[in-house]
N, C-alpha and C positions, 0 to 999 in steps of 0.2 A: 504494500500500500504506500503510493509517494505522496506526498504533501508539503507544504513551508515545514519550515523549522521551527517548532511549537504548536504545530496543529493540535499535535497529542493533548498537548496542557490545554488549550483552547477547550477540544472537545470534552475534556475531561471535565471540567469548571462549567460547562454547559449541560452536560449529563446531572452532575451534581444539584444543582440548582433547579434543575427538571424536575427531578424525582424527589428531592426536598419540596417543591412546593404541591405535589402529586401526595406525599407523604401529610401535608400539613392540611390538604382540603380534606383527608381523608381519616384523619385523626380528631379534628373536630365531630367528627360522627360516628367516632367509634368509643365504646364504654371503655371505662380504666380496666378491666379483667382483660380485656383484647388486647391493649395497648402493653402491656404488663407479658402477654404471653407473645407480642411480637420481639419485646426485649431478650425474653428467654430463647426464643429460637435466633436470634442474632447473636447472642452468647453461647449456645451451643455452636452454632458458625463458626464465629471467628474464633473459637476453641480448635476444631477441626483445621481448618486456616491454618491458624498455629503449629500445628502438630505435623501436619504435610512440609510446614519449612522449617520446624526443627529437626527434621530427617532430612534435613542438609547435609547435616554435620556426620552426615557418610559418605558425600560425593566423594568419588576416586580422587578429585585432582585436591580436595585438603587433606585429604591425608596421603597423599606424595609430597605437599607440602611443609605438612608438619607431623608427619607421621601419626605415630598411634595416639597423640595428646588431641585431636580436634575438638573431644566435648571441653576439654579442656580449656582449649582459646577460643571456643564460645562461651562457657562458664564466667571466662576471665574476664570476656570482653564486657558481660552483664554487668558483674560488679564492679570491675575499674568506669565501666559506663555509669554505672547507678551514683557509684561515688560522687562524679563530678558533674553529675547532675544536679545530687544531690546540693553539692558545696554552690553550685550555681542558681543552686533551687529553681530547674528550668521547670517543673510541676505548676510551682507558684504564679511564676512567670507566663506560663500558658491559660492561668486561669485569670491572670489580670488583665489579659489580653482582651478574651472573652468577655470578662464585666466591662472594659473598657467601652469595646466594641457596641454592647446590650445599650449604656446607657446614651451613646452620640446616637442610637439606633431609638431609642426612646423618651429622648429629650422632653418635658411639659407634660407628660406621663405622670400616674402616680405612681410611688416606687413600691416594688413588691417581692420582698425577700425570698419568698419559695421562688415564683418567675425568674428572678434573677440568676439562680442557683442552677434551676432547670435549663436555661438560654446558656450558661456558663457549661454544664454539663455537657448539652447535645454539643456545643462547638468542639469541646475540648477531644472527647468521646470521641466523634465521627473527623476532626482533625485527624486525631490518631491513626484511628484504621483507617484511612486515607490515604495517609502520607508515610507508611511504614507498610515495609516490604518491596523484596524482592524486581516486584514491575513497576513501583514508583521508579526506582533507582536506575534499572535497565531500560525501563520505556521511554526515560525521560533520557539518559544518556544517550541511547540510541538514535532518538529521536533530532540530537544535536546534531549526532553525525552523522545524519543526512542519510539513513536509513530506513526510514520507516516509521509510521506508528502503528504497528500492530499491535504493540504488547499492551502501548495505552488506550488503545482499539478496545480491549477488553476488558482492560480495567477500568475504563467509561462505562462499559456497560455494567459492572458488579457495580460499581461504586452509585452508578445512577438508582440500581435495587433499594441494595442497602441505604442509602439516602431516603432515600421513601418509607423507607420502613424506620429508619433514627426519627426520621423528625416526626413521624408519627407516632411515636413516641418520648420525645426529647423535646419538640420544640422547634422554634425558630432559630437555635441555633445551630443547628444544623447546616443552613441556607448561607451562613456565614463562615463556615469550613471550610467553601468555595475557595475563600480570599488564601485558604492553609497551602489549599490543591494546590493553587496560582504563583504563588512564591516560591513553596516547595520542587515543585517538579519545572516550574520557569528557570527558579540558579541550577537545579542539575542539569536542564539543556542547555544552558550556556557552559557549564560545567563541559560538555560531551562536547560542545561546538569549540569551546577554543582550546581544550588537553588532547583530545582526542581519545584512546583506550584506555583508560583510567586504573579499571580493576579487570585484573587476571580471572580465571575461571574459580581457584581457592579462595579467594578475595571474595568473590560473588557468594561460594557456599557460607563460608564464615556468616557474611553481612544475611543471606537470607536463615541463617539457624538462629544467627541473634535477635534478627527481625522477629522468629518464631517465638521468641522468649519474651519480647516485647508484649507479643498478639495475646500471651499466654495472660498478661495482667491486663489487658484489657477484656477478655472473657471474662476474666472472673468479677471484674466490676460488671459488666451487661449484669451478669448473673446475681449479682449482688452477696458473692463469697465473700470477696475481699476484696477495698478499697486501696488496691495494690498504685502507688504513684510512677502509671507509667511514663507518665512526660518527661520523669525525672532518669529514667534508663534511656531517655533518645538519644545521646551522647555515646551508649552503647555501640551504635550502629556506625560510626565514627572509629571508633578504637576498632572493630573485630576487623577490618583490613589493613588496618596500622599492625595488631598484632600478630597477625598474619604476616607478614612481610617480616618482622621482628625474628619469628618465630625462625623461620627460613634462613635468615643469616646468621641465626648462632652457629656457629659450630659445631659437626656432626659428634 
């Protein structure tokens, strides 16, 4: 599939927005038990999601890379990610964004603590599984180098799904995750347009098993386990091809 350079994000940010306000006409008329069981089945989703690309971390080419350690330099990459997320509080940071965003969006408004919390949620939430993972990162690189968007071909279409189904659930903030898409997968096309081959094939499995680890604390918030702070392990995704390359010039 050829296109400009950025069509992928383009389309991407339009599917989103689609099925976010597809999601919002359609959640006004659906009872809280419906809406409640649409969350559950997008947290078992994005569980399953998760699990398909934490079985990365068996691709052949990382462990020719790094040998028999790969859960290892995924593990690694979690927590040195989480660390310096944490020390950066990029969590916090995602959620102020989101109130930020709610209240230039609802200016003369009355103010309304649950709404607020809920519009903070769905951005943060559907940011997330948005912009994490595997075809953010290849669709949008690729997409630089003047290849194709097929990968974000598909990932417009899940994302446009799942949009519909968050914000009928979530809210309006959902429809504001757009701007996450648009940023996100905009710098990695520019990324792929002016480095060119960025990450090796071990590089790719690393980043998609940590992605998996990511996906894994955002399931469990859908589901409402555990209020696991994944905005704070984004950092993660960063490190697992730094450590990866690390890992590979030690000395055998």
């Amino acid at each position: 599939m050829t296109a400009f350079v950025g069509a992928g994000t383009v389309l991407n940010v339009l599917t989103v927005l689609l099925g976010g306000t597809v999601g919002l006409l359609l959640g006004a008329r659906l009872p809280e038990r419906v809406r409640l069981v649409a969350m559950d089945a997008l947290g078992l989703g994005t569980l399953a999601i998760a699990v398909l690309s934490v079985l990365d971390v068996t691709d052949p080419a990382l462990a020719e890379a790094v040998g028999p350690g790969a859960a290892l330099v995924v593990i690694g990459s979690a927590l040195l990610g989480g660390i310096v997320g944490a020390l950066l509080r990029v969590e916090d940071r995602l959620e102020g964004v989101g109130a930020s965003l709610r209240r230039l969006l609802v200016r003369g408004r009355p103010a309304d603590e649950g709404g607020s919390a809920r519009f903070v949620e769905g951005f943060v939430t559907a940011s997330l599984v948005f912009c994490v993972g595997p075809l953010t990162v290849l669709g949008a690189i690729n997409d630089g180098l003047g290849r194709g968007i097929d990968e974000l071909a598909v990932k417009s279409l899940l994302d446009g799904v799942a949009a519909a189904a968050f914000a009928s659930a979530l809210g309006a903030g959902v429809l504001v995750s757009a701007l996450s898409v648009a940023v996100v997968q905009g710098l990695l096309t520019l990324v792929g347009f002016l480095l060119g081959d960025l990450l090796d094939p071990a590089q790719v499995a690393a980043l998609s098993a940590t992605g998996g680890l990511v996906l894994l604390g955002v399931g469990f918030r859908l589901l409402r386990l555990r209020d696991v702070p994944v905005g704070d392990l984004l950092p993660a995704l960063v490190v697992a091809p730094l450590l990866v390359a690390l890992v590979r010039a030690l000395p055998a």
